[in-house]
C-alpha positions as CSV (number, residue, x, y, z in Angstrom):
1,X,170.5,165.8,21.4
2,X,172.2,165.0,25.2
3,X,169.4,167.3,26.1
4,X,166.1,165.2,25.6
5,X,167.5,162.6,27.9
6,X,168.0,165.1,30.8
7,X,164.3,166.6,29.7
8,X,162.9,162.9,30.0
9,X,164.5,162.0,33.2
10,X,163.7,165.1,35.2
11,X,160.2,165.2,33.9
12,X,159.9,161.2,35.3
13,X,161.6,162.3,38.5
14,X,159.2,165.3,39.2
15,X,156.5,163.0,38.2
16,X,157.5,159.6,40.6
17,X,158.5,162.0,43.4
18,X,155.0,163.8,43.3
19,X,154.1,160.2,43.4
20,X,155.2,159.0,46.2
21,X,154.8,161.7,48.2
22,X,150.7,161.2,47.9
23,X,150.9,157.5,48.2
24,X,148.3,156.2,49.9
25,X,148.6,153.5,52.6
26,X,146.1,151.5,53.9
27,X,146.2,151.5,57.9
28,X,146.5,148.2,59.9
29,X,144.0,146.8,61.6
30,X,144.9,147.8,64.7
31,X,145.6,151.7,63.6
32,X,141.8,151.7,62.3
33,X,140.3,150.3,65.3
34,X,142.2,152.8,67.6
35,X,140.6,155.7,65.2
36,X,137.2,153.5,65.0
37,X,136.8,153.7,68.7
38,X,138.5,156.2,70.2
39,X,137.7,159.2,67.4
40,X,134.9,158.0,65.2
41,X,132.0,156.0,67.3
42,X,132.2,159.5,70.6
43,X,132.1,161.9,67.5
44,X,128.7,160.1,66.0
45,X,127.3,159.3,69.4
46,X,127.9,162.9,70.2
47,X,126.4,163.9,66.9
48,X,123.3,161.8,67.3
49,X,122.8,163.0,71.3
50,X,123.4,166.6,69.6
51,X,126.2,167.0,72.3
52,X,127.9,170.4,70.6
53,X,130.6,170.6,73.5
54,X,131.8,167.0,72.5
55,X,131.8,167.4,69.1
56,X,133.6,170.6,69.6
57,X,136.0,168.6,71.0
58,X,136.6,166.5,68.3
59,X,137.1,169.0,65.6
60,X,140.3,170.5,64.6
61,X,140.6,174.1,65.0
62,X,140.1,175.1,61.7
63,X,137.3,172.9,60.8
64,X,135.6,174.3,64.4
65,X,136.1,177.7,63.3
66,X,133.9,177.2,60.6
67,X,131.3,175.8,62.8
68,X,131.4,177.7,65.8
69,X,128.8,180.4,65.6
70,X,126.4,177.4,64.9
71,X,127.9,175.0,67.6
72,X,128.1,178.1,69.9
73,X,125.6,180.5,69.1
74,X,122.7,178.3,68.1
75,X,120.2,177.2,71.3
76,X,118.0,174.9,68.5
77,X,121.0,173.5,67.4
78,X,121.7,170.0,69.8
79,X,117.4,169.4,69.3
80,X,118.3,169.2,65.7
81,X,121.2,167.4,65.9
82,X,118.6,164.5,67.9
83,X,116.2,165.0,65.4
84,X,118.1,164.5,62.5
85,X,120.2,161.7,63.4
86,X,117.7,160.0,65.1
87,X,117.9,156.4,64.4
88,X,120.9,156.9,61.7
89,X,123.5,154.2,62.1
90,X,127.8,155.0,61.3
91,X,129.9,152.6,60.1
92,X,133.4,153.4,59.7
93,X,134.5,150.8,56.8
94,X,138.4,151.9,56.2
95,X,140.8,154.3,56.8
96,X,143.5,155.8,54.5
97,X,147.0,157.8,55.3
98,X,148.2,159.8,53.7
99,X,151.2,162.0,54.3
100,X,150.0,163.3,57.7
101,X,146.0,162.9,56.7
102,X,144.0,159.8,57.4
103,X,141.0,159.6,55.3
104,X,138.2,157.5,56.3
105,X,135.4,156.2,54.4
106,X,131.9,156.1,56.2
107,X,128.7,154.8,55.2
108,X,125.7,156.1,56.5
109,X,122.5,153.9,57.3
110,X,119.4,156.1,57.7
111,X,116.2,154.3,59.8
112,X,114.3,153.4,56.2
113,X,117.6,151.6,55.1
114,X,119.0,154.7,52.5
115,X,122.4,154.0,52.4
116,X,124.8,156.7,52.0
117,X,128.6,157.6,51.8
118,X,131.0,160.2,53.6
119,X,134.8,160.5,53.8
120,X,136.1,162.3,57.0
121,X,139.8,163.6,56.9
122,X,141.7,163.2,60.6
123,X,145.0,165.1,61.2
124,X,146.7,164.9,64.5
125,X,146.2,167.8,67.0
126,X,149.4,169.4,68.1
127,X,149.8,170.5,71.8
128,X,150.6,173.9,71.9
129,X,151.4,173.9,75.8
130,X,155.5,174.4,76.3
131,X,157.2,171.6,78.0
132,X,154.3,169.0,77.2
133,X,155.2,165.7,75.5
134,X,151.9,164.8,73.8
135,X,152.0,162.8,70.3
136,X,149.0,164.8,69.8
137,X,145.2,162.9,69.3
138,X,143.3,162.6,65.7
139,X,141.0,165.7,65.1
140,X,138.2,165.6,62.5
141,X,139.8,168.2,60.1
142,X,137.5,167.7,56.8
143,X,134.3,165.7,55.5
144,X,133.6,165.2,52.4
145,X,130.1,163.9,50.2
């Protein structure tokens, strides 16, 4: 009978730890405008100028890597970018952490007023050059819708 106690607790300690470790927290002000201005309004300009060496740089690794033939390889590619956001307004409305992600939701105003959503996942670059103290700078690593 002493068992179903221990059974109960560890299954509500696996379950409240699993918990709290994906918490989300909503970023302060000051966080989201950092990411608002520093990452998210280049990134779009550079999307809607088709700038691919700019948005290149504002890609994680991995996300780039899945891009890069296209980015790279792909002379029609910046003309397109122009074309297709052309007139398209971003607006960053908030920003989540969590754990070492910030997800941040976007909505999307096309020129005939079509209103859409997109979540972007950020992860913070790490610099890989020995001997350089750098906190690292947000990378687009994911998008979502």
């Amino acid at each position: 009978m002493e068992k179903i106690p221990r059974i109960i607790f560890l299954f509500f300690f696996i379950v409240s730890a699993n918990t709290i470790s994906a918490s989300e927290i909503q970023l302060d002000e000051a966080d989201f405008l950092d990411i608002k201005h520093i990452v998210l309004q280049p990134f779009f300009t550079a999307l809607k100028n088709g700038n691919v060496l700019i948005i290149k740089d504002y890609l994680s690794e991995d996300f780039y890597s899945s891009y890069q033939t296209l980015l790279e390889r792909n002379e029609g590619y910046p003309q397109f970018l122009r074309d297709y956001y052309r007139g398209v307004e971003f607006y960053p409305i908030n920003a989540v952490q969590k754990d070492d992600t910030v997800e941040v939701n976007v909505e999307i105003t096309s020129p005939d007023g079509t209103i859409s959503h997109m979540e972007l996942n950020l992860k913070k670059s790490v610099n890989k050059e020995p001997g350089e103290i750098n906190q690292g700078r947000w990378k687009i690593d994911r998008k979502f819708k």
